[in-house]
C-alpha positions as CSV (number, residue, x, y, z in Angstrom):
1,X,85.7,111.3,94.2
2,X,89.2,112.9,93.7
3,X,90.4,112.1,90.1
4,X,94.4,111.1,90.7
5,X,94.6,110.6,86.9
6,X,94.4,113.1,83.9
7,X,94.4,110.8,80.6
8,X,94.2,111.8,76.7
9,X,94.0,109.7,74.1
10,X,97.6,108.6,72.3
11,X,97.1,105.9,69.1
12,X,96.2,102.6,68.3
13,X,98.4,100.0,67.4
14,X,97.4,97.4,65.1
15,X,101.4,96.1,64.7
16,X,104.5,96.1,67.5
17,X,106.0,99.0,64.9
18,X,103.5,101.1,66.0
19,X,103.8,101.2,69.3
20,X,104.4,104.3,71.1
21,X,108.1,105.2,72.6
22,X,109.1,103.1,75.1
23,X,110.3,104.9,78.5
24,X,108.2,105.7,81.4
25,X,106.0,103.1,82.9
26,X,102.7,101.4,81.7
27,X,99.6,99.4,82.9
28,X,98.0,97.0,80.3
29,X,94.5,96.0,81.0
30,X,93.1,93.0,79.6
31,X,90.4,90.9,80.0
32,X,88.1,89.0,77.9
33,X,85.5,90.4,75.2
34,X,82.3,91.7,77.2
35,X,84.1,91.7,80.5
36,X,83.4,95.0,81.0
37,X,87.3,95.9,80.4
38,X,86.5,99.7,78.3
39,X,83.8,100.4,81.6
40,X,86.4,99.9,84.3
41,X,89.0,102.0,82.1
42,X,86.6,104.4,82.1
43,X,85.4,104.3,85.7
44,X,89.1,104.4,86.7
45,X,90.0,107.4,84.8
46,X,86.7,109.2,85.3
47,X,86.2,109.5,81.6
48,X,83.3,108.5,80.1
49,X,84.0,107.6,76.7
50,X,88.1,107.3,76.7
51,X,87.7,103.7,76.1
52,X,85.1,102.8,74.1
53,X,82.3,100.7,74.7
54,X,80.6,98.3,72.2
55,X,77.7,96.1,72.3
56,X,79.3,94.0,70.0
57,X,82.1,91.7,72.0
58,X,85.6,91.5,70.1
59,X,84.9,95.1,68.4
60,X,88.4,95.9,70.5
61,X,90.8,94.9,67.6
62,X,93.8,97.1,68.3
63,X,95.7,97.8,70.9
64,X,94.9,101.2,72.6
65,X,97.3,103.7,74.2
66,X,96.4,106.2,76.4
67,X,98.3,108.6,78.4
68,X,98.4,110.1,81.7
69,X,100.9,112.5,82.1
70,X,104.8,111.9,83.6
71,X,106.2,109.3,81.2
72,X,102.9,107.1,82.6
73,X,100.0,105.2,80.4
74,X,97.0,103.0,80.2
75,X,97.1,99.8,77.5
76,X,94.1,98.8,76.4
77,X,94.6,95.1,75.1
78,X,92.1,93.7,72.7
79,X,89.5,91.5,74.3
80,X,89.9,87.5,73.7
81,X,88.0,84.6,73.5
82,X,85.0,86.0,71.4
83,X,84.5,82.9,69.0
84,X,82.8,84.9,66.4
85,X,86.1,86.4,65.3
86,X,87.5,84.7,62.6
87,X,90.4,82.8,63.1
88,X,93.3,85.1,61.6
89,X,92.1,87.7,63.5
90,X,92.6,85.9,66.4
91,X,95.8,84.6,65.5
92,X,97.0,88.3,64.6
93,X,95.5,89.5,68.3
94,X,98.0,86.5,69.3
95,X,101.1,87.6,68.0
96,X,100.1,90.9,68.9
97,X,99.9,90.5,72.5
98,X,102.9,88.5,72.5
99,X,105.2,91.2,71.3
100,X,103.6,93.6,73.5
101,X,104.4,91.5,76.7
102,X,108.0,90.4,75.2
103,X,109.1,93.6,74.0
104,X,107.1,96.5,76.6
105,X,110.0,97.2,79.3
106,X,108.0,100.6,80.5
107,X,105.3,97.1,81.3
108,X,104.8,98.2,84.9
109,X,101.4,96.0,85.7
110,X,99.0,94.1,84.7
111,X,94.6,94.3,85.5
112,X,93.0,91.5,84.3
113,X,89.0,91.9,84.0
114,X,87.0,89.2,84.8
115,X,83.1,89.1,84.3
116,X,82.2,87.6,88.2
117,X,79.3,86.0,86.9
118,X,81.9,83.9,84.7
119,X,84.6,83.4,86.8
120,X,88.4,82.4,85.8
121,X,88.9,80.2,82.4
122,X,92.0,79.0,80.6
123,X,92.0,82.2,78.1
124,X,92.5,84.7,81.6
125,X,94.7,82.2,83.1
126,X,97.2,82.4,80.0
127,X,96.9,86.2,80.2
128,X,98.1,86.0,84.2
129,X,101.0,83.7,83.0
130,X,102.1,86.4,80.7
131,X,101.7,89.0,83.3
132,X,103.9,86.8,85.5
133,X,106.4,86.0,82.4
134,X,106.6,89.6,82.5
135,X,107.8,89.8,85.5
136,X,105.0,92.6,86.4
137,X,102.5,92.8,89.3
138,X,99.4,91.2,88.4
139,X,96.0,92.1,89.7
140,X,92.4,90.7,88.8
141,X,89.1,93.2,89.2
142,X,86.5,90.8,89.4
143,X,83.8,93.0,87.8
144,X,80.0,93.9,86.9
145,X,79.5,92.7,91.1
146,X,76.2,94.7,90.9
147,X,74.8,91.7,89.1
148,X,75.3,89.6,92.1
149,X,74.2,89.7,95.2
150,X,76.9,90.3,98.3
151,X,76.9,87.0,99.8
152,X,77.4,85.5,95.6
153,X,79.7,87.8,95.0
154,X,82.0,86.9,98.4
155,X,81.8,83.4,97.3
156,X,83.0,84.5,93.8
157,X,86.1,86.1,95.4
158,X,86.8,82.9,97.4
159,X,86.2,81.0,94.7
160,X,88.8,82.7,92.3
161,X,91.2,83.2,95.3
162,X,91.5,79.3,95.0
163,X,92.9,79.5,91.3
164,X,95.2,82.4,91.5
165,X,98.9,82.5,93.6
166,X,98.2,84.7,96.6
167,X,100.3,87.7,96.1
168,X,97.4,88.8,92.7
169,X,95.3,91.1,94.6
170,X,91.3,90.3,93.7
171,X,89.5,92.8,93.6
172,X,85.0,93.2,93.7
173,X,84.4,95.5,91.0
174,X,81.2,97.8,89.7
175,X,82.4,100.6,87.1
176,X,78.3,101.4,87.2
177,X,78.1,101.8,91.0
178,X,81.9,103.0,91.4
179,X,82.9,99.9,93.7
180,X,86.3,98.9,93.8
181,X,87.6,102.3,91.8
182,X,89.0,103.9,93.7
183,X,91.2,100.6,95.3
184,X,91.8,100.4,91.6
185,X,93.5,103.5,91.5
186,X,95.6,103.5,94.3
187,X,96.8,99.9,93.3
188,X,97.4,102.0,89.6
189,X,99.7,104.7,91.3
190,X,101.8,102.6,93.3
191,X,102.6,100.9,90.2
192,X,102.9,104.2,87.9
193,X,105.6,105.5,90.3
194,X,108.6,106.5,88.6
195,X,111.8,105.8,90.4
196,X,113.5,109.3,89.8
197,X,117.6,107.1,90.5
């Protein structure tokens, strides 16, 4: 598989001051703690360990910059709705996020993770409002589909098709058996496209 992407590592931001330089167009992926966000960042860039991987959920406590070349990045949002953190941290990832999707204008789009085992709950539904808020392209990689079987995971997809508008592209999702990367990626570069006018 052809890699379309060559990524490096830029900062972390724990506060909206410390965001990068604003220009140039970005994705933000998000998705909720053991959703298997830092596998697909990874199985989209072709990096192994660019985003890192915990077996502790909510160890993603800054938000993570990474960047591809051509005034284009990768976001990597902290991972919600682990209800281990304490509460000011969770308030903190709050404000955070909020800033980031009221202040980003390089925001290009928008990948939500969603474990398909779990299926769509209030805490990814508020991240797709913000994406729409936004005003970006939203899309949803329905991921870890290894763990199902194909007829589950079809009726998975149908099933979340039902709670999201039409136009959010779904789609099945295995960073472990490369399933859905590479539609991943070309969804990525259409929205990374700079307009040169």
């Amino acid at each position: 598989m052809n890699n379309p992407f060559t990524s490096t590592f830029i900062k972390s931001a724990h506060e909206p001051n410390q965001f990068p330089a604003d220009f140039g167009r970005e994705i933000a992926v998000a998705g909720r703690s053991n959703s298997g966000k830092s596998t697909a960042i990874n199985a989209i860039l072709q990096r192994r360990k660019l985003a890192r991987i915990s077996k502790t959920p909510g160890r993603t406590q800054l938000i993570n910059f990474f960047d591809l070349g051509m005034e284009r990045r990768v976001v990597d949002l902290p991972g919600y709705g682990y209800a281990k953190v304490p509460e000011s941290v969770q308030k903190h990832w709050r404000k955070l996020l909020e800033s980031y999707f009221l202040e980003r204008t390089s925001l290009a789009g928008l990948i939500v993770t969603i474990d398909i085992r779990r299926g769509l709950n209030n805490l990814d539904q508020t991240m797709l409002d913000w994406g729409e808020s936004s005003r970006v392209p939203v899309a949803i990689l329905l991921t870890k589909a290894d763990k199902l079987s194909k007829s589950s995971s079809l009726e998975q997809l149908m099933n979340t098709k039902k709670s999201v508008p039409s136009k959010v592209p779904l789609i099945l999702f295995s960073g472990t058996k490369k399933r859905g990367v590479s539609e991943a990626q070309a969804l990525m570069q259409k929205w990374l496209i700079i307009n040169e006018e």
